[in-house]
MIMAR-686368 format. One record per residue (C-alpha): residue in one letter; x, y, z. Coordinates in nm, 4 decimals. Layout:
<rs>
R;res;x;y;z
R;a;X;Y;Z
...
</rs>
This chain:
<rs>
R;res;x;y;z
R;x;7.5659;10.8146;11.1545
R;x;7.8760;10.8838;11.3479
R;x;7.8987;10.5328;11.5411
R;x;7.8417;10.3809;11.1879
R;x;8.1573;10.5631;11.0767
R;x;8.3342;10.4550;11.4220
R;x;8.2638;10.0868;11.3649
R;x;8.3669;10.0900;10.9851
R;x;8.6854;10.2226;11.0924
R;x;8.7536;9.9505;11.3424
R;x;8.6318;9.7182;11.1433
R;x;8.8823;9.7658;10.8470
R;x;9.1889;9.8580;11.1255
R;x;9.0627;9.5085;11.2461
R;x;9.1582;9.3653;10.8809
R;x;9.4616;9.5854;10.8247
R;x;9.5976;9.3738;11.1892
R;x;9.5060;9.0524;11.0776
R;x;9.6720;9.1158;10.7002
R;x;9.9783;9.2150;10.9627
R;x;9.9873;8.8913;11.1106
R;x;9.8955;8.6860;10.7648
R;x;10.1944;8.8500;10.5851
R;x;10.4234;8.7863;10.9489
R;x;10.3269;8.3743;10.8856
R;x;10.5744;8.4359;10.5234
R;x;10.8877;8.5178;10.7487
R;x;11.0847;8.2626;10.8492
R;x;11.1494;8.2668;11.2354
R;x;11.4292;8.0109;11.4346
R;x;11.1185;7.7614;11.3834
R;x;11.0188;7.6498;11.0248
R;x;10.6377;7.6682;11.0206
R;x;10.4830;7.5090;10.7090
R;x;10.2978;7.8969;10.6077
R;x;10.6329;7.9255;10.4902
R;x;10.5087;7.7433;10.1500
R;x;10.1625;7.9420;10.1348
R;x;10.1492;8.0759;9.7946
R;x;10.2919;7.8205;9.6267
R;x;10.0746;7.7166;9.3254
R;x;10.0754;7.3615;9.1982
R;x;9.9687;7.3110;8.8536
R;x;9.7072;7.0184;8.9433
R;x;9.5499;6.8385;8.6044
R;x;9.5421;7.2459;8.4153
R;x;9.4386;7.4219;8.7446
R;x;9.6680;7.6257;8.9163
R;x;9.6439;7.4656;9.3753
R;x;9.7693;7.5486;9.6549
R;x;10.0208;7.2880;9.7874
R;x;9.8512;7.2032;10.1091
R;x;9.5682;7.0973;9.8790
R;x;9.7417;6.8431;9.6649
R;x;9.9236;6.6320;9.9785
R;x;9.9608;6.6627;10.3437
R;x;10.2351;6.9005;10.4999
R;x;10.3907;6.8703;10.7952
R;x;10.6362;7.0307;11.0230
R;x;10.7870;6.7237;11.2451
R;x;11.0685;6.9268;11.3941
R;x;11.1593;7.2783;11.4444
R;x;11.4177;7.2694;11.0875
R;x;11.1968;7.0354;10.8578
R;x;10.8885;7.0072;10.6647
R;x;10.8061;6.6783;10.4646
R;x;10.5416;6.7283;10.1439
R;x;10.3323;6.3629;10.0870
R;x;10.1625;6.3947;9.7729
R;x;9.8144;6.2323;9.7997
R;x;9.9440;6.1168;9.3900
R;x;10.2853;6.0264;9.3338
R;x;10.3041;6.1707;8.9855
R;x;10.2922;6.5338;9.1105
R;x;10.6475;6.4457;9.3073
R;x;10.8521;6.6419;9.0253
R;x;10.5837;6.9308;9.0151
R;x;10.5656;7.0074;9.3669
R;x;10.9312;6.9703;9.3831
R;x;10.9824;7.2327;9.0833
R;x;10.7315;7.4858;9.2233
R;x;10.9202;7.4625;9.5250
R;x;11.1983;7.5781;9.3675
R;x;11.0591;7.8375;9.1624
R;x;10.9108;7.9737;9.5040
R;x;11.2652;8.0226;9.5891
R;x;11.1986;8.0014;9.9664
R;x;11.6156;7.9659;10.0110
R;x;11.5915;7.5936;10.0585
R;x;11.6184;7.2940;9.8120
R;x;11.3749;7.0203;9.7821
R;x;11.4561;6.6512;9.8819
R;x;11.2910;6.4235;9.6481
R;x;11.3004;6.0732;9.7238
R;x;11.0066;5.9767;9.4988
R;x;10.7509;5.9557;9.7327
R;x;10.8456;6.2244;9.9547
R;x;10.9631;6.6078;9.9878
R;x;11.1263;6.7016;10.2717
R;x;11.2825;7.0721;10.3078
R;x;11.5527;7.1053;10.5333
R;x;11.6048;7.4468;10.6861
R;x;11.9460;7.4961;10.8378
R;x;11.9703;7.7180;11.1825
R;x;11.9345;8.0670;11.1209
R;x;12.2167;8.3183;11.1016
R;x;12.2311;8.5302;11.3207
R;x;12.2184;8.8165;11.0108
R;x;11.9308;8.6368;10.8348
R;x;11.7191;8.6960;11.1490
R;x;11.7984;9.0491;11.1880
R;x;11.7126;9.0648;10.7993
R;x;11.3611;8.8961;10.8576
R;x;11.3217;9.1424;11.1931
R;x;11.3909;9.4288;10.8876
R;x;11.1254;9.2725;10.6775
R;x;10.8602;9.2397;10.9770
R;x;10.9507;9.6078;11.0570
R;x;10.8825;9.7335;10.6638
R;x;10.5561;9.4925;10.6544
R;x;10.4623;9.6873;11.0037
R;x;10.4540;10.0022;10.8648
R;x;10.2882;9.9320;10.5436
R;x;9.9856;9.8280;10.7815
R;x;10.0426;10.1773;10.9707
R;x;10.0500;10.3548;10.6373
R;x;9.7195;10.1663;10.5645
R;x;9.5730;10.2556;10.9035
R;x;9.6565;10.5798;10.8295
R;x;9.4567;10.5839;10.5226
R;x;9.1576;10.4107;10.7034
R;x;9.1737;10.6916;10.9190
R;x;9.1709;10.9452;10.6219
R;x;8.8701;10.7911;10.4554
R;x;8.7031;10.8284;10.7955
R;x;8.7413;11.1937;10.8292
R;x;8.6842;11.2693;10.5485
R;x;8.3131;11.1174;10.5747
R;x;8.2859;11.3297;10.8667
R;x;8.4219;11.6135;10.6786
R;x;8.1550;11.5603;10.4011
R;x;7.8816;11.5361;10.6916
R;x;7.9538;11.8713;10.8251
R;x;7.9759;12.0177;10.5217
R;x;7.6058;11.9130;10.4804
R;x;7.5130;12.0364;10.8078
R;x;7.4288;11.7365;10.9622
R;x;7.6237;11.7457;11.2196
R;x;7.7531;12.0984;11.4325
R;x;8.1119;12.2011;11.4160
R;x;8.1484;12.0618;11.7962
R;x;8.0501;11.6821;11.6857
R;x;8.2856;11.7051;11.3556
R;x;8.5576;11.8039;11.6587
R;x;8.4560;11.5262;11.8704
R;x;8.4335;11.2910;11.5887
R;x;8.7618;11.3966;11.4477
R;x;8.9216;11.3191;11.7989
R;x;8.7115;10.9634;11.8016
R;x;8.8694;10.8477;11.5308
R;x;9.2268;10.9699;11.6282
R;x;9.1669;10.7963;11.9115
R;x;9.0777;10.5021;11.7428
R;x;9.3596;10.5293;11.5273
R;x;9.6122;10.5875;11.8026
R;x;9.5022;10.2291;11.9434
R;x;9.5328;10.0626;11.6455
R;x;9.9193;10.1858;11.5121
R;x;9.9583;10.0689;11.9234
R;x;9.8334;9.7046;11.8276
R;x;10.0584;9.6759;11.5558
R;x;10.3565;9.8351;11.7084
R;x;10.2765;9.5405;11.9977
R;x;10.2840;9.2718;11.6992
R;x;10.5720;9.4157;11.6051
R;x;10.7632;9.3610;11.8958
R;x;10.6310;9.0172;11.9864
R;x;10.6770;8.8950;11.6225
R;x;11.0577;9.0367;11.6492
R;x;11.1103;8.8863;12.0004
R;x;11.0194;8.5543;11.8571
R;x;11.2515;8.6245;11.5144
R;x;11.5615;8.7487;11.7389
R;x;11.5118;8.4551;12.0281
R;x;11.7632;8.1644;11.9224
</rs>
């Protein structure tokens, strides 16, 4: 009963890490990496689609990203939905073509997106911390029932503070690598 507690917990820690790292892939770093237009919603013959599925994007140097409709006609579309995304760049339309051009980052924009990487690290603490909750609070309820002795709730308890203690670790280590990379010019 316990272990099945212990590997829920990891298991959702595991997901609150890799939302981390999904929600890092929105901030721009010195780079431009073509995540940067995830999101972004084409409205593709009534249904709402995600740009990458409507052409191919690519990323051919480290401050552009070209858009090539597979159609021609959605040119204007995926050009306006770019800039409703408002990702601080404007769209280059030559009628075939989108191409973004990011200009160098200041050196105040990347200690703005360090800020946001910092606020989206310790939402995924905060949620870590509620993972952790949950957990002993099943343990809680199992002690309470008497199936397990006040010495295993303790153990358990300490288990999943343990547990927790390695996980905020694993995203305070994202942290810093994802701000190293952000801060490196």
């Amino acid at each position: 009963m316990l272990n099945e507690i212990y590997s829920e917990t990891k298991e959702k820690m595991d997901s609150a890490i890799e939302a981390l790292k999904r929600d890092y892939k929105t901030l721009r770093t010195g780079k431009v990496s073509t995540t940067i237009l995830d999101g972004i919603k084409i409205d593709y013959y009534g249904t709402p689609t995600d740009l990458t599925q409507v052409g191919s994007v690519l990323a051919p140097d480290a401050t552009t990203i070209v858009i090539n409709p597979w159609e021609k006609h959605l040119v204007g579309d995926i050009e306006k939905a770019i800039q409703n995304a408002n990702i601080g760049v404007n769209p280059n339309n030559d009628g075939e073509v989108i191409k973004l051009f990011f200009p160098p980052m200041t050196v105040d924009q990347r200690k703005e997106s360090a800020k946001q990487a910092k606020g989206m690290t310790d939402d995924a603490k905060v949620a870590i911390r509620n993972i952790r909750k949950h957990a002993n609070d099943r343990v809680k309820v199992l002690h309470k029932d008497k199936e397990i002795t006040d010495d295993e709730n303790k153990k358990a308890q300490d288990e999943i503070q343990k547990i927790t203690d390695s996980y905020v670790t694993k995203a305070d280590d994202t942290f810093k690598a994802k701000e190293a990379e952000i801060l490196k010019v």
